[in-house]
C-alpha positions, 0 to 999 in steps of 0.5 A, a space after each residue: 634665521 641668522 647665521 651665528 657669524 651675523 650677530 654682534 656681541 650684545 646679541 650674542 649675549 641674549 642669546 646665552 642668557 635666554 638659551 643657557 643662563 635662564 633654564 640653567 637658573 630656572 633649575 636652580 628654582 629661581 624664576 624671571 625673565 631678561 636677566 632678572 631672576 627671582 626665588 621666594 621664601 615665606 618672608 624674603 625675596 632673592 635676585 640674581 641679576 646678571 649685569 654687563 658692563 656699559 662699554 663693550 664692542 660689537 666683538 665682546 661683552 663683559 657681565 658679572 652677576 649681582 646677588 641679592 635678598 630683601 625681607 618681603 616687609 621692606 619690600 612691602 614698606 618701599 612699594 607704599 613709599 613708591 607705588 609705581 612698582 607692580 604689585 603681584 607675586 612675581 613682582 620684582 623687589 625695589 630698588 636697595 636702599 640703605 640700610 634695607 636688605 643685602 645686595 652683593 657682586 658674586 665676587 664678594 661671594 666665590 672664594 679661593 682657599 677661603 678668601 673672597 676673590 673681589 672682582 668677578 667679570 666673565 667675557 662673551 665673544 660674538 660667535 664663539 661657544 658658550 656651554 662652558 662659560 654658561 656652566 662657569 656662571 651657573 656653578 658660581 650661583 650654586 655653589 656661592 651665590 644660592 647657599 649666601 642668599 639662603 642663609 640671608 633668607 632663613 
């Protein structure tokens, strides 16, 4: 295996998220894979995305977590409108489109003394340890993300 020191910041990132942020969310009873993660209810489904911005170096990267919850109808109305998304269980919901759904950056969602705080981006270095940023990322999807999707799924 390579040396931790070896890998550049995009690699870096896959590491955390498949060895820190995908078992962290499966506890959370989401499923997926890559940076697309999944909970179902009777008649919605949620997503957790996890997005890196597109300009990084070979040192850091920035990423944020996308939130969002679309009505298994809606879901089932835009895979008769564009038939070319797979059709099981676990597949993923169509894109939003307006006026379908809710969609919001985890931002909008984590509050300081009851106020939004906009912006949200946590920063990776290659090499550096991630377990605490890990927890940072996964506290704000159970705190804030999960119970705002939950309420949207009720």
């Amino acid at each position: 295996m390579e040396s931790e020191l070896e890998r550049n910041a995009q690699e870096w990132f896959r590491f955390m998220v498949d060895t820190n942020l995908a078992p962290g969310l499966r506890a959370l009873g989401f499923f997926g894979v890559g940076r697309r993660f999944r909970i179902e209810s009777n008649r919605h489904w949620g997503e957790i995305v996890v997005e890196q911005t597109r300009s990084f170096t070979e040192r850091a990267v920035r990423f944020t977590v996308r939130v969002g919850v679309i009505s298994r109808d809606e879901w089932a109305h835009q895979l008769r409108v564009r038939p070319y998304y797979p059709v099981s269980r676990h597949a993923p919901p169509p894109t939003k489109t307006a006026g379908a759904g809710w969609e919001a950056p985890i931002g909008e969602l984590v509050t300081v003394a009851g106020f939004p705080i906009g912006e949200l981006w946590w920063e990776l270095e290659a090499g550096k340890p991630f377990d605490s940023l890990s927890r940072e990322v996964l506290s704000a999807v159970r705190e804030f993300a999960l119970p705002a999707m939950r309420e949207r799924m009720a």
